[in-house]
C-alpha positions as CSV (number, residue, x, y, z in Angstrom):
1,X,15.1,5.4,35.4
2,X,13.3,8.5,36.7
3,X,9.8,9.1,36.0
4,X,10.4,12.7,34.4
5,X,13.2,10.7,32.0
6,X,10.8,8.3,31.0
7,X,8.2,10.6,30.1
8,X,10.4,12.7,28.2
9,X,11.7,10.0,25.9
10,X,8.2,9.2,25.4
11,X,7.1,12.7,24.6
12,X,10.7,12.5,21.6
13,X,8.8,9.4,20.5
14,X,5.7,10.9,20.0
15,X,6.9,13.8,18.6
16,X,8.8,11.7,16.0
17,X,6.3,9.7,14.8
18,X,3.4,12.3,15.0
19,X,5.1,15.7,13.9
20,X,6.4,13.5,10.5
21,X,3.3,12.2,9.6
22,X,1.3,16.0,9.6
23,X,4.5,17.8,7.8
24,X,3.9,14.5,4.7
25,X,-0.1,15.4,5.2
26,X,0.8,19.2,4.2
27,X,3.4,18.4,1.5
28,X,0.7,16.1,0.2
29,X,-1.9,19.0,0.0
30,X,0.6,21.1,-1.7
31,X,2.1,18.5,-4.0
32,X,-1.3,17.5,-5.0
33,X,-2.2,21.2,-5.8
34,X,0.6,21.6,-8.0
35,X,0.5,17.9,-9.9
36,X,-3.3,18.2,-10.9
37,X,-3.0,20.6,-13.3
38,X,-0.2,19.4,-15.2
39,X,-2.1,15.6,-14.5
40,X,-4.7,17.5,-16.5
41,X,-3.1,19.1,-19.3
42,X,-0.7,15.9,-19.9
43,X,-3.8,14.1,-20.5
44,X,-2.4,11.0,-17.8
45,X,-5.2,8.8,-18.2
46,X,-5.7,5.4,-20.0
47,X,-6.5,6.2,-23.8
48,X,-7.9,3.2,-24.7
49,X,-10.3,1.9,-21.6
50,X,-10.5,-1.0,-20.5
51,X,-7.9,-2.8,-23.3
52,X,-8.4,-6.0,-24.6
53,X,-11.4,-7.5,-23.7
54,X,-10.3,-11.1,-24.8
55,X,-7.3,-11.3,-22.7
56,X,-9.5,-10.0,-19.9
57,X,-12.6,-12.7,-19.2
58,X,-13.6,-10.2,-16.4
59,X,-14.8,-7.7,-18.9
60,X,-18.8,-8.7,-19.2
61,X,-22.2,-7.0,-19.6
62,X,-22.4,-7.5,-15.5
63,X,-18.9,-5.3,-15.7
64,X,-20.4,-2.8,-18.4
65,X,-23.3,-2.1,-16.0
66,X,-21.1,-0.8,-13.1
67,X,-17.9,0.6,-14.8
68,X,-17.9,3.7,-15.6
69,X,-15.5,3.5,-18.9
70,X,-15.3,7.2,-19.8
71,X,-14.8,8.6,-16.4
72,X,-11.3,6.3,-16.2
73,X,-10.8,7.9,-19.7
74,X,-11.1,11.1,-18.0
75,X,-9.4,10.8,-14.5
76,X,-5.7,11.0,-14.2
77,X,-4.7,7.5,-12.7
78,X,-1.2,8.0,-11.3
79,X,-2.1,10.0,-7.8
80,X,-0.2,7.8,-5.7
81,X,2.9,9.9,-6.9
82,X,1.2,12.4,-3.8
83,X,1.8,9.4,-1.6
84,X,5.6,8.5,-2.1
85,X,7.1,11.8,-3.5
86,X,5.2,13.5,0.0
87,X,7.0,10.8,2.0
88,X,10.6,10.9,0.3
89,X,10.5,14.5,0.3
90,X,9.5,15.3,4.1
91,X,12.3,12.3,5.0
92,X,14.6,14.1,2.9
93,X,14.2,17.3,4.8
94,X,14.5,16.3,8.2
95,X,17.1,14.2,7.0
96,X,19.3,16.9,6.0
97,X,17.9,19.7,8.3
98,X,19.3,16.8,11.4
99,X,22.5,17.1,10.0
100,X,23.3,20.9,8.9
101,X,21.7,22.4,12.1
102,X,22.8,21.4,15.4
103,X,19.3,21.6,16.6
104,X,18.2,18.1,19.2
105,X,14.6,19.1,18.3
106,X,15.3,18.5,14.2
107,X,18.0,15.3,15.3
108,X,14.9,13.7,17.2
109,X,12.7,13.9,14.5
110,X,14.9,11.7,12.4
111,X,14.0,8.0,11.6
112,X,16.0,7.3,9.1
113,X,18.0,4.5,10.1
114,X,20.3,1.5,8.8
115,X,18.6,-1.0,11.1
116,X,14.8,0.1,10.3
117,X,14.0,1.8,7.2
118,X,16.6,1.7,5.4
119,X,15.2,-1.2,3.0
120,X,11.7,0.4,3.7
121,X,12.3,3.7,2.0
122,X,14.5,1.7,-0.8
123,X,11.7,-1.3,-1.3
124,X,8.5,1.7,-1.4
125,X,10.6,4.4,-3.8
126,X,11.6,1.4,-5.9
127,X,8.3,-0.3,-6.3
128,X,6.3,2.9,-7.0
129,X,9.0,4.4,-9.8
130,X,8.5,0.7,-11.6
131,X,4.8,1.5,-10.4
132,X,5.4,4.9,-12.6
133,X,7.0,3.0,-15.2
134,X,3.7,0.4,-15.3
135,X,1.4,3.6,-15.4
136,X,2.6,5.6,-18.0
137,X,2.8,2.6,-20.7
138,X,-0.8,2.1,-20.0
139,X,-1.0,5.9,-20.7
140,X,1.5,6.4,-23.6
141,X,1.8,3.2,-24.5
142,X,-0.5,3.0,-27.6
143,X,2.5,4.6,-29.8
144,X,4.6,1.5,-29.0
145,X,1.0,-0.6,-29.1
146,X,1.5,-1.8,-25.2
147,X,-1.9,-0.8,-24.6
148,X,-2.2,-2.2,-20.8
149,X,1.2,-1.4,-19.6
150,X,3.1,-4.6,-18.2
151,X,1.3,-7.9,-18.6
152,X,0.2,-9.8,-15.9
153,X,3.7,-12.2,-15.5
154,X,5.7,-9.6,-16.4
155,X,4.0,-7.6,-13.1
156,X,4.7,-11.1,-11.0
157,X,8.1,-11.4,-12.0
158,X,8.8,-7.9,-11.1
159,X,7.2,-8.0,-7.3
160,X,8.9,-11.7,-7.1
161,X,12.6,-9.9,-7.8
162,X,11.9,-7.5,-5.3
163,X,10.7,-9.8,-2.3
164,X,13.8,-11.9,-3.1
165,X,16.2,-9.1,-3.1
166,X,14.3,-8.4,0.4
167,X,14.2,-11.8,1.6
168,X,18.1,-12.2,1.0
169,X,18.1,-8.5,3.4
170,X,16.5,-10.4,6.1
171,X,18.1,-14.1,5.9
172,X,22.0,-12.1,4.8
173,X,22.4,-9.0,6.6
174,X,19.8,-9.5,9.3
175,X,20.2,-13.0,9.8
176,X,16.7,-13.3,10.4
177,X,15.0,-17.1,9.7
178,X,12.1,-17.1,12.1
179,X,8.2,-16.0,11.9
180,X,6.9,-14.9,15.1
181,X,3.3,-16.8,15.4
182,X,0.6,-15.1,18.0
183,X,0.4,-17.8,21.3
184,X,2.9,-19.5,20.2
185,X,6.6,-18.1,19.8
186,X,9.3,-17.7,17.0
187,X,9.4,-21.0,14.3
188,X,12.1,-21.1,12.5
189,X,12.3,-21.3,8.9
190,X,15.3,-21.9,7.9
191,X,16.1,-21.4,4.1
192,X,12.6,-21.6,3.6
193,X,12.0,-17.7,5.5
194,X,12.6,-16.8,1.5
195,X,10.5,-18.8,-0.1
196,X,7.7,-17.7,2.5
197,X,8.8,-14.2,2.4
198,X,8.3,-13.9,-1.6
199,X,4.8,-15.7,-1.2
200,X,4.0,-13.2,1.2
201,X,5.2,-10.1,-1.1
202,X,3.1,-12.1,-3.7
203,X,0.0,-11.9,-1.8
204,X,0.3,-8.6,-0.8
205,X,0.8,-7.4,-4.2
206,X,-2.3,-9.6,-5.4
207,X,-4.4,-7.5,-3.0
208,X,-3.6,-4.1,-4.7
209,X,-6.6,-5.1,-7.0
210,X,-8.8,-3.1,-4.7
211,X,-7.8,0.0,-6.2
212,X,-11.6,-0.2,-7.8
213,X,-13.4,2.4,-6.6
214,X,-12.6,6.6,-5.0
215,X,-11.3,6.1,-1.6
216,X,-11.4,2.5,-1.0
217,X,-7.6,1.2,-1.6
218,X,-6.6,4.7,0.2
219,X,-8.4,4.5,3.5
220,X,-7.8,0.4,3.9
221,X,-4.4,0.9,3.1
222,X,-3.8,3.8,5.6
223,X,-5.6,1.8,8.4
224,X,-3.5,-0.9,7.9
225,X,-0.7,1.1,7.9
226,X,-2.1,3.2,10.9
227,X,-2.6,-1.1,12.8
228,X,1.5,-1.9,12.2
229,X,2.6,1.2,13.2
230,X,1.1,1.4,16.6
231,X,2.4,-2.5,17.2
232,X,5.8,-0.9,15.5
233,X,5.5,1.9,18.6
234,X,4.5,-0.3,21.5
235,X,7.7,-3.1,19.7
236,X,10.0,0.0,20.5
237,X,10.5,0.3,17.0
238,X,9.9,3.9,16.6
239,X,11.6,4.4,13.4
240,X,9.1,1.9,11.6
241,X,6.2,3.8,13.5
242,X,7.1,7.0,12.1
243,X,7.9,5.5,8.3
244,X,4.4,4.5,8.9
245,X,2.9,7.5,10.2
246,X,4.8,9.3,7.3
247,X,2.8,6.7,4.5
248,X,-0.4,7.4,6.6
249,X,0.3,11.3,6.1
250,X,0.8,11.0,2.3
251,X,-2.2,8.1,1.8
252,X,-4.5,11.1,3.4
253,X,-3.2,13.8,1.4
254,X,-4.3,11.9,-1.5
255,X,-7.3,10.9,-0.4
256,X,-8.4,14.2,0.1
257,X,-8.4,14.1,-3.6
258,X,-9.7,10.7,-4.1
259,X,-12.6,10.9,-2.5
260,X,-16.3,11.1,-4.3
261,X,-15.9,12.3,-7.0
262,X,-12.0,11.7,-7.5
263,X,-9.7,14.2,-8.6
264,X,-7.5,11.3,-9.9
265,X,-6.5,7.2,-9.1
266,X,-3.7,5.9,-7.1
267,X,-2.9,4.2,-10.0
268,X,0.5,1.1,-9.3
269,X,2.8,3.8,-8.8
270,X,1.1,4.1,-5.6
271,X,-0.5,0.4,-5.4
272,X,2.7,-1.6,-6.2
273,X,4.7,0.8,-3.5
274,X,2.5,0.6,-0.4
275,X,1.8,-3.1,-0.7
276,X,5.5,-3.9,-1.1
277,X,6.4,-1.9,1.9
278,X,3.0,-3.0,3.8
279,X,4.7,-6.6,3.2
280,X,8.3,-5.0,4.6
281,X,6.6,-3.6,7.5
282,X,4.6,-7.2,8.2
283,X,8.6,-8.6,8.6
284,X,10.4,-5.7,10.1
285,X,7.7,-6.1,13.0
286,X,7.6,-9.5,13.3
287,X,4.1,-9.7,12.9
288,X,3.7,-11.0,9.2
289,X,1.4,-13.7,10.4
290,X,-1.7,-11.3,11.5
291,X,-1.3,-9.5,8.1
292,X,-3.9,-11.4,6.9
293,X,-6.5,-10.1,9.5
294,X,-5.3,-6.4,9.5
295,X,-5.5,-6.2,5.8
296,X,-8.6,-8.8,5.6
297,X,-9.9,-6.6,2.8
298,X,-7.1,-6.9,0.7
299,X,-6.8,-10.9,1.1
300,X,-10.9,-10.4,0.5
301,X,-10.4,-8.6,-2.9
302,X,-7.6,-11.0,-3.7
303,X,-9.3,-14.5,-3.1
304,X,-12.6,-13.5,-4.4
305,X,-11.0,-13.2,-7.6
306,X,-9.0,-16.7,-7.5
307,X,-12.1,-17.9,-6.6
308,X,-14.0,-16.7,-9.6
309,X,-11.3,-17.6,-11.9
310,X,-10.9,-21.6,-10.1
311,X,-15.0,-21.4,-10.5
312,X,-15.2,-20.3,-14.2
313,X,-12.6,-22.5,-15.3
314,X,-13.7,-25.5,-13.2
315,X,-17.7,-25.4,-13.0
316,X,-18.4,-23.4,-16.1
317,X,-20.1,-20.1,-14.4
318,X,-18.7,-17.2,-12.2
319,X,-19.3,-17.7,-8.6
320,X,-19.9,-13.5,-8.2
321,X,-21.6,-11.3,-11.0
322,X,-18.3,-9.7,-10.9
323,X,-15.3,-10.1,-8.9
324,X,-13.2,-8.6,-7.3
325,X,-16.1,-8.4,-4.2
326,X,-16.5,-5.1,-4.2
327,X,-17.5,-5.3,-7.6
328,X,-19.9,-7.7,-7.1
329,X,-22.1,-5.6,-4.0
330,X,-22.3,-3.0,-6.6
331,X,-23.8,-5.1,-9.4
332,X,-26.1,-6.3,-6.4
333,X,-27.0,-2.5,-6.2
334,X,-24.7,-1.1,-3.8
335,X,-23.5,2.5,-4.1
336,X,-19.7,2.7,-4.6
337,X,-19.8,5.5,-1.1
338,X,-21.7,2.8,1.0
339,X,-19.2,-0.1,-0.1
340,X,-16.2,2.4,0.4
341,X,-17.7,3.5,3.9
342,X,-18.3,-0.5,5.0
343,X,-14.8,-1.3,3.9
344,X,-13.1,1.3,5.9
345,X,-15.5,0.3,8.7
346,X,-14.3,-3.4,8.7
347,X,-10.6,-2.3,7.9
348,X,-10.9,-0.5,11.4
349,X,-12.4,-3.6,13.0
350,X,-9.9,-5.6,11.6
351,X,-6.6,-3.7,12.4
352,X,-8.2,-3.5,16.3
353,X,-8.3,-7.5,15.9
354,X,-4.9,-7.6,14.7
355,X,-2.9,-4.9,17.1
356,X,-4.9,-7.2,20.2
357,X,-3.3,-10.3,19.4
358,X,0.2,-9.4,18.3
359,X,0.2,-7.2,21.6
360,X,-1.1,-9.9,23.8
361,X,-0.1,-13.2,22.1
């Protein structure tokens, strides 16, 4: 192939993965202009705090100290709507403006597609409307005494649906029964790719509890985003780099919002969506096994909190003054900015680790 012919398809890729992702960043801005207000005078924030205390052994004096109860009583918590309705609505455009104008410009710029993103888009707009859902009984729900939205199981038997109607995707229609492991090669799985694949979902899911302080779920999210998409670009997958260019776009939009001191919370309309599709992503790009290193702070957050629970239950005192972690580096006296700031820095660190080895193993 000529060289002028191979840097022009390589310019259309980076068009289509860049020119995407600063359209959802604008959309965001706007969308996010418009929505606070009416986040405002709709009142969408939890009326009744932190819920019930007993069902929740978390909730201590240590907790007290930190938690700032009234400003979560104050603070709209359903701002990842910015992130999804930003992304479906710039797909949607250059969906439709690929197919009414005969323009190669607008056809290049389209990465929807039946092999690619198809189940992204459906698995991310899914999750965050039951997200929605979630949010607004914890909202509203006081007239129908749910007071803390969807309990616990009800939340895992929601995300366990959804990663088998995925893993059936995968093992059905795309005949796909292997894990690709780093230095080693593909191992096949057999029946048991669904079984792993709903664990996996699981996990991911678990780690949405980092949604704990302004900016930190947003920026480790987008970097880990940011990590699968370049190893999505450099797989050829270009249509997966762009859907996560596009997630990266929104995720900033709202944290320009979310940052110190936070105009509103992603809230799991936008927690449940990006870690289902960050769990999509992991097995569209065959790279599921580095997830935990690119999204180390999620697995952190995550564990740190099994681990409390196993260490209440089985040696009769808490193994942090608070968990999840981050919690605990602020009861040690931490600043929520300097923990945010540290986690961003490691989620860099990390998704460097993690686009190394699946590039060279």
């Amino acid at each position: 192939m000529p060289c002028s012919r191979i840097l022009s398809s390589m310019y259309v890729s980076i068009l289509k993965v860049f020119i995407p992702a600063i359209v959802t960043f604008i959309v965001g801005v706007v969308l996010a202009l418009s929505l606070t207000q009416a986040m405002y005078s709709y009142r969408l924030w939890k009326r009744s705090g932190r819920g019930n205390q007993k069902e929740n052994p978390e909730i201590s004096n240590e907790f007290s100290k930190i938690h700032n109860d009234s400003k979560e009583t104050s603070t709209p918590r359903v701002g990842g709507v910015v992130v999804w309705l930003s992304v479906f609505i710039t797909t949607a455009l250059l969906w439709i403006s690929s197919r009414i104008f005969d323009i190669q410009f607008l056809h290049n710029l389209d990465f929807v597609s039946r092999g690619q993103t198809w189940l992204l888009f459906f698995g991310f707009i899914t999750a965050s409307l039951i997200g929605l859902l979630d949010d607004f009984l914890q909202i509203f729900g006081h007239g129908v005494h749910i007071v803390d939205g969807l309990g616990r199981w009800q939340r895992i038997t929601i995300v366990a649906i959804m990663g088998l109607v995925g893993a059936l995707w995968f093992y059905t229609k795309l005949d796909i029964s292997t894990i690709f492991i780093p230095f080693y090669g593909f191992f096949e799985l057999g029946i048991g790719f669904i079984f792993v694949f709903i664990i996996v979902v699981l996990a991911t899911f678990s780690g949405g509890i980092i949604d704990g302080l302004d900016g930190l779920a947003g920026g480790v999210l987008a970097t880990s985003f940011g990590a699968y998409g370049v190893i999505a670009y450099f797989q050829n997958q270009t249509d997966i780099a762009a859907f996560c260019a596009v997630i990266i776009g929104g995720i900033l939009a709202f944290l320009w919002f979310n940052i110190p001191p936070a105009r509103f919370y992603m809230g799991e309309t936008g927690m449940l969506g990006l870690t289902l599709a960050l769990a999509l992503v992991a097995f569209f790009t065959n790279q599921v096994v580095i997830l935990p290193i690119i999204a180390l702070p999620l697995v952190v957050s995550s564990g740190s909190t099994i681990l409390q629970m196993l260490s209440r239950k089985f040696r009769g005192k808490n193994l942090l003054r608070v968990a999840p972690l981050h919690h605990h580096f602020q009861a040690l006296g931490w600043s929520a900015e300097k923990i945010t700031m540290r986690y961003w820095v490691v989620s860099v660190i990390c998704a460097i680790l993690g686009i190394i080895i699946a590039l060279v193993g």
